[in-house]
C-alpha positions, 0 to 999 in steps of 0.5 A: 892318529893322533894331534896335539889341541892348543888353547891361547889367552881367553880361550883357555878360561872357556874350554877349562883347559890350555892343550890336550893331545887327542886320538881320532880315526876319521879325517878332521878339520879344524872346526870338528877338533874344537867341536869334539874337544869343546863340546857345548862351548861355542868358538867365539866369533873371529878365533884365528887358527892354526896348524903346526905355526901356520894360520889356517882356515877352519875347514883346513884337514889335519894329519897325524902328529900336528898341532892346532891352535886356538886363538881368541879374536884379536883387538887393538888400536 
């Protein structure tokens, strides 16, 4: 199966890279794609993610063909 991984803003400073499309074999959620995309790189506090447009939680699975999206947390006033 395969999806494709999007990186937002600052995000793509840190993991060196702003989309990359990914195989996998095994059920993954939101949290192992950046684990297994990032490596070593730790997903800032508050990131916001989503899969195919939808804001959605970081245990949310994925299927064959989505898109997840990384977003750094966001400030404002």
């Amino acid at each position: 199966m395969s999806i494709k991984v999007k990186f937002f803003a600052s995000l793509t400073d840190l993991v060196g890279m702003k989309e990359i499309d990914i195989e996998f074999e095994s059920e993954l959620n939101v949290i192992n794609v950046w684990q297994s995309v990032c490596g070593t790189a730790q997903m800032p506090a508050g990131c916001l993610y989503a899969i195919n447009h939808d804001y959605c939680e970081p245990d949310q699975l994925l299927k064959d063909g989505d898109e997840v999206a990384y977003f750094p947390p966001l400030t404002g006033g």
